[in-house]
N, C-alpha and C positions, 0 to 999 in steps of 0.2 A: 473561814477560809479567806474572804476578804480584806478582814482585819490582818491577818499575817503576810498576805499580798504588799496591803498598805504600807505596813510595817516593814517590811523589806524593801521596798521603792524608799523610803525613807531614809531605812540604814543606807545604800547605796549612793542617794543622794548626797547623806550630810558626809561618808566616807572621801567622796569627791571634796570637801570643803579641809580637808586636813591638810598640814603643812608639808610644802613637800620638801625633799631631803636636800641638807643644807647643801648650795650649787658653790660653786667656788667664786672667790670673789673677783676674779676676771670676767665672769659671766655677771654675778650681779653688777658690776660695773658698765655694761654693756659690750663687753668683749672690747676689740680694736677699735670699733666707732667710737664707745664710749669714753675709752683711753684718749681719743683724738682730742671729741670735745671736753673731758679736763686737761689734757694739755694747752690748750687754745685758750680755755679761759685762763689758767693760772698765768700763761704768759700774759695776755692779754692784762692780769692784774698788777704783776711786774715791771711790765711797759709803764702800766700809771700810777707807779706809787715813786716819790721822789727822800724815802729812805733808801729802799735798797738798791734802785734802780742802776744804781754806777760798778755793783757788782757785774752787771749784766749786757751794759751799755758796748762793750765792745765784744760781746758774741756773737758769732754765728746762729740766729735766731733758728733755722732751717735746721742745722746741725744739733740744736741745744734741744732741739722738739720730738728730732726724730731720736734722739739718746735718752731723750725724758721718755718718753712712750715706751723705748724698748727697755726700760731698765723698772718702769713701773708695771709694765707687764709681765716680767719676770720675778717680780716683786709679790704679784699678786698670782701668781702662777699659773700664768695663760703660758700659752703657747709659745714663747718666748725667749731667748737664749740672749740676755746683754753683752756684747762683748767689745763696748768701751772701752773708755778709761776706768781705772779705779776711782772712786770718790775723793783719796785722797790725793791721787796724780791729780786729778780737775783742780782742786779746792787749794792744792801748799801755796801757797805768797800771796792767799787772796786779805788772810788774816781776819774772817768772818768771825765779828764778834758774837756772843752769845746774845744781844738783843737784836742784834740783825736776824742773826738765824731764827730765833722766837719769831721773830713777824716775819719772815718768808714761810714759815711752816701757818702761821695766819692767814697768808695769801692762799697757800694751797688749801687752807680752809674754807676758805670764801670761793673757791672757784669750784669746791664741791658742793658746797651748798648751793652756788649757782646751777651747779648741775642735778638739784634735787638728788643729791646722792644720801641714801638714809642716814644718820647718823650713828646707826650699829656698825655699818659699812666704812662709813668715815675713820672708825676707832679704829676699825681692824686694818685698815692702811696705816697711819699711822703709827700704830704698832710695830707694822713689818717694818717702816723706815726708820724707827726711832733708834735703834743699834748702829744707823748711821752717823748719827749723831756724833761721837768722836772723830768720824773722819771728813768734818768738815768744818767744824770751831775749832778756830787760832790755830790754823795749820799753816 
């Protein structure tokens, strides 16, 4: 009778250590805080890089942060409705070349790794943004 007791505390125990069901990636991101601090950092890396920095130099930092937030929360399917601009209204006459763009999706690399964000986590952003892709090189 013990032994079965044991045995069952056991099962119960290691039951508690199994995965729990996949949460959506706005929560693994840390919901809107989270979104905040990758937004902060990516600018934050943008500010210091003197490739792309001239795409960026005369925006509205305030406006470009709170449009990144709501468009990456949407993105990642938080709670969040973007209703910006389109990517390609932002982006026509900026003429973003394809190595520019390559290293700003670099930047946003580096500003998730800043934020310890998993690198399972990472892909699957990525992922969701990469169809933007045409609406923002050489438009």
């Amino acid at each position: 009778m013990k032994l079965s007791v044991f045995i069952f505390c056991c099962l119960s125990l290691l039951s508690g250590c199994t995965t729990q069901p996949n949460t959506s990636l706005y929560h693994q991101l840390g919901e809107r805080a989270g979104l905040e601090k990758l937004t902060d950092s990516f600018i934050a890396q943008i500010g210091n890089d003197k490739q792309v920095f001239h795409y960026f130099e005369h925006s509205n930092i305030s406006h470009f942060r709170q449009g990144f937030i709501s468009h990456l929360c949407s993105l990642v399917e938080g709670p969040c409705e973007y209703k910006g601009d389109s990517m390609v209204a932002i982006h026509t006459g900026m003429n973003i070349n394809e190595k520019d763009f390559n290293h700003v999706v670099d930047l946003l690399i580096n500003a998730m790794n800043e934020q310890n964000i998993p690198h399972t986590v990472q892909n699957k952003i990525l992922e969701k943004m990469a169809p933007l892709r045409g609406e923002i090189i050489k438009i």
